[in-house]
C-alpha positions in Angstrom: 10.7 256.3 4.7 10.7 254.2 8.0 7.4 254.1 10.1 8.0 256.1 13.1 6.5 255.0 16.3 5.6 257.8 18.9 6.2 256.3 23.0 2.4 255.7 24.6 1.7 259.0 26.2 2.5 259.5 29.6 -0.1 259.1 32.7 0.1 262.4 33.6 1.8 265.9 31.8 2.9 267.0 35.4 7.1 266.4 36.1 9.3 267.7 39.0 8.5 271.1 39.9 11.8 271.5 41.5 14.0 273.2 39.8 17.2 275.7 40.5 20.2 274.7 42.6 18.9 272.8 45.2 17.2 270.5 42.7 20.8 269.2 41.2 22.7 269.1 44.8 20.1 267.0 46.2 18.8 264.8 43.2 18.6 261.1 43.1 17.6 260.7 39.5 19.7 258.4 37.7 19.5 261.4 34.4 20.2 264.5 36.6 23.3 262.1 38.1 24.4 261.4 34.6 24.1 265.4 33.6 26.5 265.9 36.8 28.9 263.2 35.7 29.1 264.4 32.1 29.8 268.2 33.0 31.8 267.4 35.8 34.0 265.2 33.5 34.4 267.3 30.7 35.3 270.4 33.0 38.5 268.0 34.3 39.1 266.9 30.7 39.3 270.9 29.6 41.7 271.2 32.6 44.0 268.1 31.6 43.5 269.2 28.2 44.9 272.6 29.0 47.9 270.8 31.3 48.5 269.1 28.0 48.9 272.0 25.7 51.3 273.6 28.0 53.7 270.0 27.6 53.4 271.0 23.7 54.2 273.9 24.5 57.7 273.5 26.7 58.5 270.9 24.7 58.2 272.7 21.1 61.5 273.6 21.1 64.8 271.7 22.4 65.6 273.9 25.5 62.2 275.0 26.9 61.6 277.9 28.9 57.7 278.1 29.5 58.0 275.7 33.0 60.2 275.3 35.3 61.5 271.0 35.6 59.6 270.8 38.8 56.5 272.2 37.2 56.7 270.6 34.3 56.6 267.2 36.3 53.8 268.7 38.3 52.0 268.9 35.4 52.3 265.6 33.5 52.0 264.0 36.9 48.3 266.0 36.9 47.6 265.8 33.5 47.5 262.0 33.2 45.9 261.2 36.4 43.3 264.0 35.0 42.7 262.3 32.0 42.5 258.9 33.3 40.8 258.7 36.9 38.9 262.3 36.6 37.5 261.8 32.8 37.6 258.8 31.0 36.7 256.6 33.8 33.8 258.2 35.2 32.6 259.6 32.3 31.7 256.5 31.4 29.5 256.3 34.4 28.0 259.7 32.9 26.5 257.8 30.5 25.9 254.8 32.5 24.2 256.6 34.7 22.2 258.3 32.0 21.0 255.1 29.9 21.5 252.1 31.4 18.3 252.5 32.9 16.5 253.5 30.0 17.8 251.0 27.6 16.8 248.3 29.8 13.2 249.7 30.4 13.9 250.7 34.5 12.5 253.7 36.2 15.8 254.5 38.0 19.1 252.8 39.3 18.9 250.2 42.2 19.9 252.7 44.5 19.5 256.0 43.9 20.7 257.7 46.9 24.1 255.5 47.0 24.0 256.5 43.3 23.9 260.6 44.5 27.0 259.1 46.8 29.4 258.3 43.9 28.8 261.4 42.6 29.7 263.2 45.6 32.7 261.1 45.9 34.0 261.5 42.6 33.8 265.3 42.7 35.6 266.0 46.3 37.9 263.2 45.5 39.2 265.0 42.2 38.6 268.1 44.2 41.0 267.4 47.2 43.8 266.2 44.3 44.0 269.4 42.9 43.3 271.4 46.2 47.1 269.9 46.7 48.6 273.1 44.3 47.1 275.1 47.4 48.5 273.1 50.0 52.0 271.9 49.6 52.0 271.7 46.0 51.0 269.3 43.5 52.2 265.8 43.1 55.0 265.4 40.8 56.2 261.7 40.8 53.9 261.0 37.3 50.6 259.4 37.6 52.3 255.6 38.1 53.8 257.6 41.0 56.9 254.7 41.1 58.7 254.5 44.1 61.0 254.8 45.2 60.7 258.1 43.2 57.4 258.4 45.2 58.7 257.9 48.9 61.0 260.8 49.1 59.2 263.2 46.8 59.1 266.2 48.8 55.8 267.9 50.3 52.2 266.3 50.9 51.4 266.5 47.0 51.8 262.4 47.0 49.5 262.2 49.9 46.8 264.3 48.7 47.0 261.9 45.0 47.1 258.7 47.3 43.5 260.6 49.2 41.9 261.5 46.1 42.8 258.5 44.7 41.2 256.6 47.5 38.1 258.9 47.6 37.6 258.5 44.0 38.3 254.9 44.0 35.3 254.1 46.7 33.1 256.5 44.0 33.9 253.6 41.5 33.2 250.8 43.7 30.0 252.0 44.6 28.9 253.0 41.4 30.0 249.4 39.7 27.5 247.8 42.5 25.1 249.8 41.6 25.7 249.5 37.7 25.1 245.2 38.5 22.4 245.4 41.0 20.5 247.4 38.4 21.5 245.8 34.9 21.2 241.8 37.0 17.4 243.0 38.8 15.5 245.7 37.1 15.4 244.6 33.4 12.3 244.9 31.6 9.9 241.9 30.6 11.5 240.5 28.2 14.9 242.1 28.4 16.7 239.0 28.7 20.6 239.4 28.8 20.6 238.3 25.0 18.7 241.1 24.5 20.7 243.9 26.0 22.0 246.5 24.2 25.8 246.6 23.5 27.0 249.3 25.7 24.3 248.3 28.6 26.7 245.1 28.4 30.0 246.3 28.7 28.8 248.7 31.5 28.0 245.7 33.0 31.5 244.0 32.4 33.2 247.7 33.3 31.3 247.3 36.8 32.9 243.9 37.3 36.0 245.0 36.3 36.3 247.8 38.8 34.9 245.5 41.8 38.1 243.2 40.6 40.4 245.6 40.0 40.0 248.5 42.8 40.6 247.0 45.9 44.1 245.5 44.6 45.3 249.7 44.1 43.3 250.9 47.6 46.0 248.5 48.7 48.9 250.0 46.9 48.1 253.2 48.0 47.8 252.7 51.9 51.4 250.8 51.7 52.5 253.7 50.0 50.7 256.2 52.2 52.0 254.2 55.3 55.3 254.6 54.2 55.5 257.7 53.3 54.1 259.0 57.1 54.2 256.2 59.6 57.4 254.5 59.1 56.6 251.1 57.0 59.0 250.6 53.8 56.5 247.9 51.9 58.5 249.3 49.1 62.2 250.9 50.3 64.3 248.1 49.7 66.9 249.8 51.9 64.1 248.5 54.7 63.7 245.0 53.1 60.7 246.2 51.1 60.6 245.5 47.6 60.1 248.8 44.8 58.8 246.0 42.4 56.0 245.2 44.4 54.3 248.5 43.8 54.3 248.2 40.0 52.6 244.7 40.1 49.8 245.8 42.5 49.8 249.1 39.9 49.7 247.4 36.9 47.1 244.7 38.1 45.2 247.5 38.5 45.7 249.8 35.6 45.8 247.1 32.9 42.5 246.3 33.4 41.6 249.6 33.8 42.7 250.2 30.6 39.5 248.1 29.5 37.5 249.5 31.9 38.0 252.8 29.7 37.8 251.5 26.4 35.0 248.7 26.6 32.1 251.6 27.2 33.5 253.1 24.4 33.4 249.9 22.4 28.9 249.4 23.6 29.0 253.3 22.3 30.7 252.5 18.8 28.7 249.4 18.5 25.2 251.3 19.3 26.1 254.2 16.5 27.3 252.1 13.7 24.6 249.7 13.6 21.6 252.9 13.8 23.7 254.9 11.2 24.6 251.4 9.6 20.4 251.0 9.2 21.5 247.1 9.6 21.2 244.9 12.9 24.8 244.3 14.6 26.5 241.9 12.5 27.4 238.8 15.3 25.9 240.5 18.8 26.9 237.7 20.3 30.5 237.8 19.3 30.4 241.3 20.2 29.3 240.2 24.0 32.0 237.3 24.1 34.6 239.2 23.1 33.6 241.7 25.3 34.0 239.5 28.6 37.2 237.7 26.9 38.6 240.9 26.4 38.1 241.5 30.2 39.2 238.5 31.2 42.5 238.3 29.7 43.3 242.2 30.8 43.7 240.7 34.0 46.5 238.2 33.0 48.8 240.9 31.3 49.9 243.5 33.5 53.4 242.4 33.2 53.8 243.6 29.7 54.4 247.0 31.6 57.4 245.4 33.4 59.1 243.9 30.4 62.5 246.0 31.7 62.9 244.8 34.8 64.2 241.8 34.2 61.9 239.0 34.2 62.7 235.6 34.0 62.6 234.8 29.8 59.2 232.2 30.6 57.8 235.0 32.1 58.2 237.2 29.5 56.9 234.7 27.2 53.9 233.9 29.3 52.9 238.0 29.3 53.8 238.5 25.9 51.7 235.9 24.5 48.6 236.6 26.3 49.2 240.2 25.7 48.7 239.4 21.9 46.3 236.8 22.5 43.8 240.3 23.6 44.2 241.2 19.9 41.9 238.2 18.7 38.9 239.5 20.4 39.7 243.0 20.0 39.9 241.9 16.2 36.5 240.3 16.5 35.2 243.8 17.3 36.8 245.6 14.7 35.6 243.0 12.1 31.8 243.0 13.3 31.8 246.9 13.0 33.2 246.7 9.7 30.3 243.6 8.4 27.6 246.0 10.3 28.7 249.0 7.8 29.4 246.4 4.8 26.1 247.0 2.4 24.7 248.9 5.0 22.8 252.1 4.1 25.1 254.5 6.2 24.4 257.9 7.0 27.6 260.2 7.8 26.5 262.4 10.8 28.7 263.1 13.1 28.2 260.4 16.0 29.0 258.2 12.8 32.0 260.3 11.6 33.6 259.8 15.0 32.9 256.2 15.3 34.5 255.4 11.9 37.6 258.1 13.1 37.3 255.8 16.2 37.8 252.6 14.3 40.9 253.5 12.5 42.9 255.3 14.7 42.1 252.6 17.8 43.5 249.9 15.1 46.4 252.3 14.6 47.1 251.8 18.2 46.3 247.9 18.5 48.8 247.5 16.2 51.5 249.6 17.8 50.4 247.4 20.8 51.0 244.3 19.4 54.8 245.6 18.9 55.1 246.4 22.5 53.8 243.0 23.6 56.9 241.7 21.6 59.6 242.1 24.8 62.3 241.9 22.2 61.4 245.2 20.9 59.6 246.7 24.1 62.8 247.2 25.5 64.2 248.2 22.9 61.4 251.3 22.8 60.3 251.0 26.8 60.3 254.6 28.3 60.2 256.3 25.0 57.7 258.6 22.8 57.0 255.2 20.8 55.4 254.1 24.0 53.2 258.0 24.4 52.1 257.7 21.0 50.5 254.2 21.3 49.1 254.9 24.6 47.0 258.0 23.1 46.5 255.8 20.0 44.5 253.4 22.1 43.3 255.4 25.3 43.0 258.9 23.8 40.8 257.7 21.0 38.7 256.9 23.7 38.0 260.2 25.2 38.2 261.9 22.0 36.1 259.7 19.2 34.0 257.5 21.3 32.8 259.6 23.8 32.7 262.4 21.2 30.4 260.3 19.5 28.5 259.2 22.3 27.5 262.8 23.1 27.0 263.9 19.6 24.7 260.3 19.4 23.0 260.8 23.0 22.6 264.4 23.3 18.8 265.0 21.5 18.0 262.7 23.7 19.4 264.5 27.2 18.6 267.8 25.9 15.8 267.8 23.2 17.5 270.1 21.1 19.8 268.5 17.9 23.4 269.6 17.6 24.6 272.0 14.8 25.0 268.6 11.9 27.5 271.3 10.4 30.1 272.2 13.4 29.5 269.0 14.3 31.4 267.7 10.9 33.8 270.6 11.4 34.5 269.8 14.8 35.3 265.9 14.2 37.7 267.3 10.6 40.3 269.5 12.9 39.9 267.1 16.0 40.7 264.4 13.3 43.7 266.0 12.2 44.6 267.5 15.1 45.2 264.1 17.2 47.3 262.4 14.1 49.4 265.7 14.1 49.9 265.8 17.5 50.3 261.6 18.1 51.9 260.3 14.9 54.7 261.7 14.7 55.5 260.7 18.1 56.6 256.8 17.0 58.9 258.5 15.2 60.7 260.9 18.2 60.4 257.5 20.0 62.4 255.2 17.3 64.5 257.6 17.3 65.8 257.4 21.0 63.4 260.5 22.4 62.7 259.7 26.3 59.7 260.2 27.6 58.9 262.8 30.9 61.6 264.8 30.0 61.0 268.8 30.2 63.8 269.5 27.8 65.5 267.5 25.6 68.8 267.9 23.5 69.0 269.4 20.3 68.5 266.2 17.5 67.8 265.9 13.8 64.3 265.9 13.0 63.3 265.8 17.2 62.5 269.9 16.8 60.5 269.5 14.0 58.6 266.7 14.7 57.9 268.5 17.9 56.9 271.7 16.6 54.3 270.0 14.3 53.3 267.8 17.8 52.4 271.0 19.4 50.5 272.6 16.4 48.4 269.4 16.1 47.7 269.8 20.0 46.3 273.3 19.5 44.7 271.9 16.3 43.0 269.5 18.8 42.1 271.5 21.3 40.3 273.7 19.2 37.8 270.8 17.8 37.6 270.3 21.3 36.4 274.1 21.6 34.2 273.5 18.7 32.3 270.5 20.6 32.1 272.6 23.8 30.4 275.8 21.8 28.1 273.6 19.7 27.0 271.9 23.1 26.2 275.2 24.9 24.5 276.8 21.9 22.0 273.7 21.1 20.7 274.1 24.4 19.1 277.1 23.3 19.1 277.7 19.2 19.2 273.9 18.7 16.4 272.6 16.5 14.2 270.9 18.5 14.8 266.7 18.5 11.7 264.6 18.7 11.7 261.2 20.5 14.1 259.3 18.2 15.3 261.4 15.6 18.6 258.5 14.3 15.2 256.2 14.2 17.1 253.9 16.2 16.1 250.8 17.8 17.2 250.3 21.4 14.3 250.9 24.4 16.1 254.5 25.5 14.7 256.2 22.0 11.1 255.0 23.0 10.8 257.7 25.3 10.3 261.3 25.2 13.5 263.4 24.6 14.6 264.5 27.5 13.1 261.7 29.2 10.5 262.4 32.2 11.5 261.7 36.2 10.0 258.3 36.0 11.0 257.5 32.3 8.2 255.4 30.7 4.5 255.7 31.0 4.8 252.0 28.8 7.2 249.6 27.6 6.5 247.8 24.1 7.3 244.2 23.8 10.8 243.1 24.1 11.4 240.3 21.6 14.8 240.8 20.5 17.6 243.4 20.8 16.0 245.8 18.5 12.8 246.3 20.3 11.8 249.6 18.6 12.9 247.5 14.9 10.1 245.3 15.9 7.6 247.9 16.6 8.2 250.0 13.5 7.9 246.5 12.0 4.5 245.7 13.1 3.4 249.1 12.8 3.8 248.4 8.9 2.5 245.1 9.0 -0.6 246.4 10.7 -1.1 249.1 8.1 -0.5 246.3 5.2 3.5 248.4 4.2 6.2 246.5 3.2 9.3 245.6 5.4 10.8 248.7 6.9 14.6 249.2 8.0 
């Protein structure tokens, strides 16, 4: 059995006495943050969830009555902007928040109180989006909100998207500074960037990316807001504006963004695998490269979104070929996991179950992308359920395997208290099957001619059925979900109690006691590689005259 080394003890037994309400709406600790982030996230991704099963619903037979059309627009419009700018963004700042600081051996973010300030952000932000189904009803022009679609769409819904938008756009900003004044100034001795853990990295590329990528839509949405109320027409070409323009800015944005989801997820799949793997990450320093390729070529493809618009054919060459050129690193990735697992002596607990889930379906997706970067066939398939299924093939693995993961991995650690190892597998079986019932069969609708953002849909052979077993797969999905949620809630009390580092893992956050204290370590060990706690365990053997430990 590996040696287990306990953290030095700490100075003094005494934490915060505060406790109660006040404590969380007035914190500045980076972990109370995180907490907020994580519960505040997964209470919008139950809500966009719940959007989502009412689509299956409408659309589980040909001539749905469970929403009205304008609803049903109302809906999708919410559900996706739910998913994407109220979970899977900031959720990753959750756990940012939570560990970035404790894997690189600091006693709190650079600034704590601007930290406390993104927070706040993010909540009213999402808050005064969906305070618009009081007020005027909700926006209902999708979440690309296209003009000119978007312009004459009645009511203040658009305007109260565009505000949130805004509010929760500043949140991001001002976390990302934070994230790179705290990862670039407040590493530990020794913690040299070679020495960072993986998703400590690619929270630091995700920063970058949002302080690239958010001002270009803050743009966006003041041209739009501007002409929607005080008479500018950036984009009503009526006016001499151009409708175009929009989806550039848009997709300059949102392409990257698209990385600024999944490359978190990536540090989080790397982290599990190589701890349930028992074996160091095989090429770390592939994994970081690729990482920052990855980012920097997301910036170069946002046209891929455009192929039907009519580019000129060079410029659908140019965005075609670096659109595929993003599946070389991506590749990297998927190869490196797979060497960490070869001959490795895995251990199937959940956070590993969903990682492997992760791999898979995230290549099933990556491959479905490199068809769509093909503009022969994307517009062939452009506006169709071939293009819903590989978005949720690539984004929704995200929110549902890696962050899955990440909680099942991180959660001793937050809490002190192990999940159920039982539900746990149970939960990631139906989720499992639940998202390839509900996503798969949607390349097939799509081949078949099925447009997307449609409430109904005409009656076609094989469209009902594939739908029906769609919308089964959803519910099927949802409950997992369910399963997660209840396995959470009843750890906290009945959960078996977790010990420092009970996945004996080897980066600096496991060194500490679970939940960590207000000012995180008493003591830092040495920091000679990026397996500092390996090393310890190591000469902790050594010293007692053992053999080589894993």
């Amino acid at each position: 059995m590996a040696t287990q080394v306990a953290p030095a003890p700490a100075a003094s037994p005494v934490q915060s006495q505060s406790s109660g309400l006040r404590m969380w709406l007035t914190t500045v600790d980076h972990k109370k943050i995180g907490i907020l982030y994580l519960v505040t996230t997964l209470l919008f991704f139950l809500v966009g969830g719940l959007m989502a099963l009412i689509i299956r619903l409408q659309l589980a037979s040909d001539n749905g009555k469970v929403v009205s059309p304008e609803n049903y627009d109302r809906l999708f419009t919410m559900h996706g902007t739910t998913m994407i700018f109220l979970f899977v963004v900031p959720v990753m700042a959750a756990f940012g928040n939570y560990f970035v600081p404790l894997q690189i051996g600091a006693r709190d973010m650079a600034f704590p109180k601007l930290n406390a300030m993104s927070y706040w952000l993010f909540l009213f932000g999402g808050l005064g989006m969906y305070s618009s189904f009081v007020f005027g009803g909700a926006p209902d022009a999708g979440w690309t909100s296209y003009p000119p679609l978007s312009e004459i769409s009645a009511g203040h819904g658009i305007d109260f998207w565009i505000v949130g938008l805004h509010v929760v756009g500043l949140s991001s900003l001002i976390g990302a500074i934070n994230f790179i004044c705290t990862i670039h100034n407040m590493r530990a001795p020794g913690m040299r960037l070679s020495r960072m853990p993986l998703f400590t990295w690619t929270i630091d590329v995700y920063s970058v990316m949002i302080l690239a990528a958010g001002p270009v839509l803050a743009g966006a949405l003041t041209m739009l807001l501007l002409d929607r109320n005080y008479g500018t027409h950036f984009f009503i070409p009526s006016q001499g504006g151009n409708a175009l323009l929009w989806q550039h800015l848009f997709w300059f944005y949102s392409h990257p963004v698209v990385y600024v989801m999944a490359l978190p997820g990536f540090g989080m799949i790397s982290e599990i695998i190589a701890t349930f793997s028992r074996k160091p990450l095989f090429g770390y320093k592939a994994l970081v490269y690729s990482t920052v390729a990855i980012a920097f070529l997301g910036f170069l493809v946002w046209g891929h979104h455009m192929f039907a618009v009519g580019f000129p054919e060079p410029l659908n060459i140019w965005f075609m070929l670096t659109s595929v050129a993003i599946a070389v690193p991506t590749g990297v990735k998927i190869f490196n996991w797979i060497g960490t697992m070869w001959m490795g002596r895995i251990r199937f607990e959940p956070p590993m179950l969903f990682a492997v889930g992760f791999i898979g379906l995230f290549l099933i997706g990556g491959l479905s992308g490199i068809l769509l970067a093909l503009f022969p066939i994307d517009q062939q398939v452009t506006d169709s359920y071939f293009v819903v299924a590989h978005f949720h093939y690539v984004l929704g693995t995200v929110p549902v395997f890696a962050v899955m993961g990440g909680l099942h991995y991180w959660f001793p650690k937050m809490s002190g208290r192990m999940l159920n190892r039982s539900l746990g597998i149970w939960s990631f079986w139906v989720m499992f099957v639940g998202f390839n019932m509900t996503f798969f069969p949607m390349h097939a609708m799509g081949l078949s001619g099925m447009p997307r953002r449609i409430a109904t849909y005409v009656t076609h052979p094989g469209w009902v059925t594939l739908n029906e077993i769609s919308t089964l797969g959803s519910f099927l999905l949802g409950a997992g979900v369910l399963m997660v949620a209840w396995n959470c809630l009843s750890s906290l009390r009945t959960g078996r109690v977790a010990g420092n580092n009970p996945w004996n893992a080897n980066s600096l956050e496991w060194y500490t006691t679970s939940p960590p204290p207000d000012y995180n370590f008493d003591s830092l060990p040495p920091i000679r590689s990026e397996r500092p706690l390996y090393d310890l365990r190591q000469a902790a053997r050594a010293e007692a005259g053992g053999g080589p430990t894993g």
